[in-house]
N, C-alpha and C positions, 0 to 999 in steps of 0.2 A: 283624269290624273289619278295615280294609286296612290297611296298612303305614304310609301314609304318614298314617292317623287319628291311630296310634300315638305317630306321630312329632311329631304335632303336639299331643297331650294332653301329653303329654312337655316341649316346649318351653316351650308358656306354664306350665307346673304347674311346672316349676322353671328358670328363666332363667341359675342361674348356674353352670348345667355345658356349655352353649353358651359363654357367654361366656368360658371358661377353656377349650375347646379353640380357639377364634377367637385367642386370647391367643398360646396356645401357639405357632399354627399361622402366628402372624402374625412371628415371628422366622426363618420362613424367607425370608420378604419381608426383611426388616433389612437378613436376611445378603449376599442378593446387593444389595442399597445397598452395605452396608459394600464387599464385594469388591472392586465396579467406581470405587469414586468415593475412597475412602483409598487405594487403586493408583493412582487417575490423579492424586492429588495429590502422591502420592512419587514418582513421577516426572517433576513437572513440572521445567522448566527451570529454572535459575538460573545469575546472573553467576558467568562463568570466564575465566581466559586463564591461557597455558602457564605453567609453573610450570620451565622450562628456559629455555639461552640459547646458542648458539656461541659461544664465544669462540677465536678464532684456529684453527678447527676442532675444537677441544675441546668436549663437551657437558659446562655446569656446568648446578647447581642456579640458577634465579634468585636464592635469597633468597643464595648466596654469593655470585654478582655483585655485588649491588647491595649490598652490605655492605664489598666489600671493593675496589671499583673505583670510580671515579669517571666521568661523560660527559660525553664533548666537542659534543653534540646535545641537545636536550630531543626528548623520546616519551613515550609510554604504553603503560606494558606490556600496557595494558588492550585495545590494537587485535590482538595475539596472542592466537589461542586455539588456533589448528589449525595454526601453524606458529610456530617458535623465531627468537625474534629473533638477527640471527645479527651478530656485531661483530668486528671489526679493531684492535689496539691500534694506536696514534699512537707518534710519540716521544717525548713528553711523559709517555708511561703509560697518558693516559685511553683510553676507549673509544671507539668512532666506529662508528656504523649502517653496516654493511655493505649494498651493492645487493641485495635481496631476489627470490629466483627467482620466484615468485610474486606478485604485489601482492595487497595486503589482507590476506594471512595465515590465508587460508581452507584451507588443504589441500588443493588441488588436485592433480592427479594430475599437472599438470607441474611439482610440489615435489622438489626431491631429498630423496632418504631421510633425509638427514641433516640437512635441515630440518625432518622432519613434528614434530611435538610427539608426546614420550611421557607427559607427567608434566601434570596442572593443579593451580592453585589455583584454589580457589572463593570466591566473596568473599559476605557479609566475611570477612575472614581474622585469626584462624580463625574458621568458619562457625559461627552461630547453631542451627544446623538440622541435622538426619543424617538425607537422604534418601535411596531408591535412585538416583536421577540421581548421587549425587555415588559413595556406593559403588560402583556399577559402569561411573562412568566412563561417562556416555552423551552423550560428545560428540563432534564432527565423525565421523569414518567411523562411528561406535558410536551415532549418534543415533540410529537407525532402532529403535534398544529401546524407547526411550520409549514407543511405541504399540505394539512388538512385543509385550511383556509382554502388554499386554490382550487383544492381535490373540489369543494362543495359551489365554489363558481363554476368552472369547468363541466357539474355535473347538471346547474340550471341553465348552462348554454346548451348540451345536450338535449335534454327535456325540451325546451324552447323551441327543436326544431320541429315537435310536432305543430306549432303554431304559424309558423311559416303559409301554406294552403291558403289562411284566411286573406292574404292577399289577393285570391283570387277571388272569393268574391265579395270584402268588406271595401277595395280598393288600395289604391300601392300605400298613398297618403295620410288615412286614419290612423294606418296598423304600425307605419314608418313613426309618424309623431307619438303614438301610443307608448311605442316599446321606448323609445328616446325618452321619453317624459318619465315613463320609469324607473329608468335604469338610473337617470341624473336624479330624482328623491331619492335614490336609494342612495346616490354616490354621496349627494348631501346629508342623507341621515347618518351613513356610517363616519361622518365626521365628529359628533356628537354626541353617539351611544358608545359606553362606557363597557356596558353588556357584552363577554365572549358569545352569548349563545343569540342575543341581539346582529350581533357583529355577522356572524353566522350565518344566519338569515338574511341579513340583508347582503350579502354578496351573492349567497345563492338569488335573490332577488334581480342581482345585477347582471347575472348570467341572461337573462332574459329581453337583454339587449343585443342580441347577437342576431334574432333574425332581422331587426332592421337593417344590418348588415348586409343579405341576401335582398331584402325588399329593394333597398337604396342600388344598388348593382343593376336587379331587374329597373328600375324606374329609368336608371341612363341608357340602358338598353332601349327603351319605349320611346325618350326623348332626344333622343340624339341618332342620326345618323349612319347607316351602316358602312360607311367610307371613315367615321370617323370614332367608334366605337373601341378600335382596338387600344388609341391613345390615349382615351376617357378612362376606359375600364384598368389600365395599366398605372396610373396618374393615382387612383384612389390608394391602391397598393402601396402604391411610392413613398404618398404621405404614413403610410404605418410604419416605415422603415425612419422615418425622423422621430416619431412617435417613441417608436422601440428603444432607439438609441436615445432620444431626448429623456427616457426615464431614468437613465441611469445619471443624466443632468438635474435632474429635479429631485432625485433621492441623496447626492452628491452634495448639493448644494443648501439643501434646503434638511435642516438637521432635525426637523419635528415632522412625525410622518402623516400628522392630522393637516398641517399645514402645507402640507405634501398633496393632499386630498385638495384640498382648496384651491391649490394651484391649478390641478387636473380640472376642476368643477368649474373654475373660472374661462378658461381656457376652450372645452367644451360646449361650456354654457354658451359663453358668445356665439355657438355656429347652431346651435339648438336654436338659440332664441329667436334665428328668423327661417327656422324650417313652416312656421305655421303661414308668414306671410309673404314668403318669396317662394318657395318649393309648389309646383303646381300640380295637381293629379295628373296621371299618365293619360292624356287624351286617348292615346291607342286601345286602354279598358275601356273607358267611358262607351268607347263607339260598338265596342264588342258588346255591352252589354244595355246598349241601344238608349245611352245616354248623350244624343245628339247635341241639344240646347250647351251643355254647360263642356261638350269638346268643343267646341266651335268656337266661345267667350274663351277658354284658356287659349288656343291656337290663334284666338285673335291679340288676346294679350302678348303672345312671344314671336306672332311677326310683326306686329307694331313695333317691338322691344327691335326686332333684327330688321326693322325697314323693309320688308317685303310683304304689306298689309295685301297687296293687289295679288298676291299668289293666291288668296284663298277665294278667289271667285272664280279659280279652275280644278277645286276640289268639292266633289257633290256629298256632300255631310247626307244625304238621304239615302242614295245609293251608292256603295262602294265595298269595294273585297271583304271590309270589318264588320259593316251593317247587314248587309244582304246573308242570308244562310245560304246552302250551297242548293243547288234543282234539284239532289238525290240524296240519300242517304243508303248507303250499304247495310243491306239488310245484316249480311253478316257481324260488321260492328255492333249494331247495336244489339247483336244478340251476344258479344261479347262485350259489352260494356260492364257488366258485372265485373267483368275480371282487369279490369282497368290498373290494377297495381301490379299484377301480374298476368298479364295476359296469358288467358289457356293453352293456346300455340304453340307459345315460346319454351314450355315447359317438357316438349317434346323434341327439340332443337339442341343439341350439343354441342354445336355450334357458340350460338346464344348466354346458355348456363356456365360454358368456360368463361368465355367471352367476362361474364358480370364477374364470376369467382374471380377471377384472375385481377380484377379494377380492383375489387371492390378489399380483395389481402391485399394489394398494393397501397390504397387510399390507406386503410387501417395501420399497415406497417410505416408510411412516409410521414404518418398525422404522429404513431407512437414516438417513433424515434423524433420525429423534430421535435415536437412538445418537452420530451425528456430530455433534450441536450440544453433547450433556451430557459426549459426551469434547474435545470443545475446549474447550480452557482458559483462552481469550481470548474467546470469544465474544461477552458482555457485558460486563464489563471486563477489564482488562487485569492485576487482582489475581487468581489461579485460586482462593485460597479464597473471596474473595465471588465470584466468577463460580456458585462449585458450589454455594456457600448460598443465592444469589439464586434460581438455577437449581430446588434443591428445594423453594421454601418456595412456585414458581411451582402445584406440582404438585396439591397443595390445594385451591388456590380453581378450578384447572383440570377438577378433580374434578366439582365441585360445581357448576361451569358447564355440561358436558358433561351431570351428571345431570338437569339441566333443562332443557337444549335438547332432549334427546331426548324427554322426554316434552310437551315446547311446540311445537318446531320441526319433531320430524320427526329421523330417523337419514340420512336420503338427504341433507339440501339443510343438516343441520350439515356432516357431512362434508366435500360438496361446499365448501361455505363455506370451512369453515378451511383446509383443505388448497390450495385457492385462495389463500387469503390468505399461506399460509406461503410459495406456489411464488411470489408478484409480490414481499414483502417479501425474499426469499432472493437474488432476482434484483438488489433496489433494493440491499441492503444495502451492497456493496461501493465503489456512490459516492456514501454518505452520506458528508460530511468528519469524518474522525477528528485528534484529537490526542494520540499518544504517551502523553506527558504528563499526560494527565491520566484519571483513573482511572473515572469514568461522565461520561458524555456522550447529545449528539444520536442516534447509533448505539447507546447500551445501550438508549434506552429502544423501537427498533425494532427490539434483540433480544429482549430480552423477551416484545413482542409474540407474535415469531415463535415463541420456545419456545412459549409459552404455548399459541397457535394446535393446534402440531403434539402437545400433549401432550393438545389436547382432542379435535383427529381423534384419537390412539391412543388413547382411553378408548372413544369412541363406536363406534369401525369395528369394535373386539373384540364388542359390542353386534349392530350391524346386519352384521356376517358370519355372523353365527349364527343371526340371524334372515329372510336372504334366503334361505340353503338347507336343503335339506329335510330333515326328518328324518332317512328312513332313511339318507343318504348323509351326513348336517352333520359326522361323526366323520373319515372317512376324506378327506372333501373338505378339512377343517381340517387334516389331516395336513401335506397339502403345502404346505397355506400357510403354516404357522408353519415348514414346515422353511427355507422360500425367507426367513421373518422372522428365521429365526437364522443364517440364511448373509448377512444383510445386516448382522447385528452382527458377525461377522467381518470384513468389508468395512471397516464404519464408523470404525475407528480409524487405519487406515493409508493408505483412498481419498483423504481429502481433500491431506495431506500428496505423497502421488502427483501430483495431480493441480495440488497450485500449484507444480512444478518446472515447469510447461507452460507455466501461466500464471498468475499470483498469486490471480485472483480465479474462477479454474474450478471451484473444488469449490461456491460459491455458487451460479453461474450452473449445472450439472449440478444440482445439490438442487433448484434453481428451477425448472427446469421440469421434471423427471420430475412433480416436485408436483403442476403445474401440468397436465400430464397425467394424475396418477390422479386430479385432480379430476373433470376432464373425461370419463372414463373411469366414473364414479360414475353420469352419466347416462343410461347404460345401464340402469342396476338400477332397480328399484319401491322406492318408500317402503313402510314395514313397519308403522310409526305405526298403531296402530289395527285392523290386521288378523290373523288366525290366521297362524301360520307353517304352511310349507307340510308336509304331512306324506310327499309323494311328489314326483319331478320333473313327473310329472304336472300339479301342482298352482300348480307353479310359475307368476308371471307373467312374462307375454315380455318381453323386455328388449327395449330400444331404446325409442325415443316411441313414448309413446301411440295417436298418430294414425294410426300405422300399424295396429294391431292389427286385419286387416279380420274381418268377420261370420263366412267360414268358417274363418275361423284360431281365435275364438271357440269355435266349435260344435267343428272338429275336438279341441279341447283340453279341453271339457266331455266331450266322447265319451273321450276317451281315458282323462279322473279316472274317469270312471263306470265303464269296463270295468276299471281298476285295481279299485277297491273292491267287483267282482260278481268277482275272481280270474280274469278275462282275460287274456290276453296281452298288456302293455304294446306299443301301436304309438308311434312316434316320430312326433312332429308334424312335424319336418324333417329334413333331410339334409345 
């Protein structure tokens, strides 16, 4: 019996030891919801202005001003935020609006120092709400925290993904509880520390939660099924999209953001706390790496659990496809083993090198633009907690669109489609008429759209990137493209803001057409709909149109699968 027979008597004979590692495995997903989207809610903006004043060059507090003096002018304290309204007394007593160095009270850099504002109030006064914007003061020069915070998580989820590998050979379960255990002292320290640069760190800290996210994915993979993987693997996702939208429930409702943390930790922690003693190592490592005794005790532990103990006395734990090494080794492999990230070959293949360019600007541009639209907090309207609830509950039926179009439409020409659609709506958006004032509109309902669009290319392209390259290389070829997908979520929190000091509507028009170009860019690739994935570059089909594809381009590329599969010398079909 093979492995994967095993595995599969296994699954349908008892369903509900899948489904409680899916469970488990699905609270990593949660967590990085929770992370990203209760962080971008405590930090979003709110009404302020100075909470100081000059008087006759003196700095008072406002609220003793206006308590104990009287005005010769009407104003509002409310047009100060980043400069101190600064006043002259009369002879009379009252006060009189002094010539302001500055106009508008922005903090400009040609403010004197003794105008800047050191002190605000936030309104209402006193505030409703206890967010990080207001504890740590992230107004005028200090603004730039608002997205910095995420900017420095977003940047140790990146980082982190060199860590990933160690699964391969510390085991799935070490590296899985390791990064968990982390990430939650971290979540629990930053409830506690008072410290901006404390604060700081420990979310970059938190980032390094993210590859137990890839581990846990791989682990369902090893554990479950291949008849029943696709509704495992979809299930984890699912719960991010409650996640997502439930933060904008827990930031809504719950008015203190340290208590906010608490809620996440607690919530979390419950699924943490029995990864150590229900979560089992991957039997399927174990056997690879000729860890017989303790595959055998786990696999005997989970068909006891699913009532089919007697199946495993027709799987030979000493000999089988995972134990045994193979009767030969190609001499040519292992003399390219060296080049195992990038295989020597492939590098001669133009084929191949489009093939990745093409993934790999798509993955970077689908990862840029979605990141950028779910940390804007305007996006759709102009409220950030419905913006983030709207935002996740989009993620669902985007799902389930996505899972259909692929198997109706084809993975090339959804892509194509939506990504399309997102780069012209991206581009249109910014002179649809909007009103301040009021809180959904003509523009929400062609943001929504646009999420919607860009969350159905990210579901699909993770799909048709894995299935345009080839086997042997789909590992290390993905490497680079998710590293370029987590250097764009680094990006995404602070590019757009960069980019409307230039000019208000540039982060839109930029997102619009890169889009607009990985669309285009898709046209390259072959639809996969229907056909074997390729198992060598060999095999690959040529990119670009069809019509080009002439008879001996054909033949040479038949000759070259065939001499691959008789252990030839791989020749390059071009240069």
């Amino acid at each position: 019996m093979l492995y994967e027979d095993l595995l599969t008597h296994i699954s349908k004979s008892g369903p509900a030891y899948r489904w409680i590692i899916t469970v488990l495995i699905a609270f990593l997903s949660m967590k990085s919801a929770f992370d990203m989207f209760v962080l971008n809610l405590a930090t979003a903006s709110v009404p302020y202005h100075c909470a100081e004043a000059l008087v006759d060059g003196a700095v008072q507090p406002w609220s003793e001003v206006l308590a104990n003096n009287t005005f010769a002018t009407n104003f509002s304290i409310n047009d100060f935020t980043c400069q101190r309204p600064k006043f002259v007394r009369g002879l009379d007593g009252s006060l009189h609006m002094a010539m302001a160095s500055a106009a508008g009270g922005n903090g400009s850099t040609a403010t004197p120092k003794e105008e800047v504002c050191g002190a605000w109030t936030f309104r209402p006064d006193p505030p409703e709400r206890w967010t990080m914007f207001m504890e740590y003061e992230m107004v005028c020069d200090r603004k730039y925290l608002m997205d910095r915070m995420q900017t420095v998580m977003q940047f140790g989820i990146c980082l982190s993904t060199i860590f990933g590998p160690l699964g391969d050979i510390l085991g799935r379960k070490p590296l899985l509880v390791a990064f968990c255990y982390l990430d939650l002292t971290c979540n629990i320290a930053v409830i506690f520390v008072r410290n901006l640069t404390l604060q700081m760190v420990l979310r970059f800290c938190m980032g390094f939660g993210a590859p137990a996210v890839l581990i846990g994915i791989i682990l369902i993979t090893e554990l479950v099924a291949e008849d029943y993987r696709g509704i495992h693997g979809n299930l984890v996702w699912t719960l991010w999209v409650f996640a997502y939208s439930g933060s904008a429930a827990i930031s809504y409702f719950i008015y203190n953001w340290r208590i906010q943390m608490v809620v996440v930790v607690l919530i979390i922690g419950a699924g943490y706390a029995t990864y150590i003693p229900v979560l089992p190592e991957s039997p399927r490592w174990l056997l690879t790496r000729g860890k017989t005794k303790r595959a055998k005790k786990i696999l005997k532990e989970v068909s006891k659990y699913s009532g089919c103990k007697e199946v495993l006395n027709e799987f030979n734990f000493e000999h089988n496809e995972l134990v045994d090494p193979p009767e030969h080794t190609n001499e040519r492999e292992e003399q390219s083993c060296i080049f195992k990230f990038i295989p020597r070959e492939n590098l001669c293949r133009l084929d191949y090198l489009v093939t990745v360019g093409v993934v790999t600007f798509n993955f970077f541009t689908v990862s840029l633009v979605y990141f950028a639209l779910s940390f804007k907090r305007d996006f759709i309207t102009n409220n950030p907690y419905l913006n983030v609830l709207i935002s996740g509950l989009l993620e669902l039926p985007a799902y389930i669109l996505a899972w259909q179009l692929t198997n109706r439409a084809g993975r090339k020409y959804t892509c194509l489609g939506t990504m399309a659609f997102c780069g012209v709506g991206l581009i249109i958006l910014p002179y649809v008429p909007t009103d301040p004032e009021v809180v959904f509109q003509g523009s929400s309902v062609l943001a929504i759209a646009i999420k919607f669009s860009v969350t159905v290319a990210f579901s699909v392209l993770a799909v048709y990137g894995s299935e345009v390259l080839p086997t042997k290389v789909r590992s290390c070829s993905f490497f680079f493209a998710c590293f370029l997908m987590r250097s764009a979520q680094i990006l995404a929190p602070e590019l757009g803001g960069a980019l409307a000091q230039w000019y208000i509507h540039l982060p839109y028009l930029l997102y619009g057409v890169i889009s607009v170009l990985a669309s285009l860019a898709i046209l390259l690739l072959p639809e996969t709909k229907d056909k074997p994935m390729p198992n060598t570059v060999a095999e690959m089909e040529q990119v670009g149109c069809p019509c080009c594809v002439s008879g001996s381009d054909e033949a040479e590329r038949q000759g070259a699968s065939a001499g691959e599969a008789g252990g030839e010398e791989m020749k390059p079909l071009r240069v």
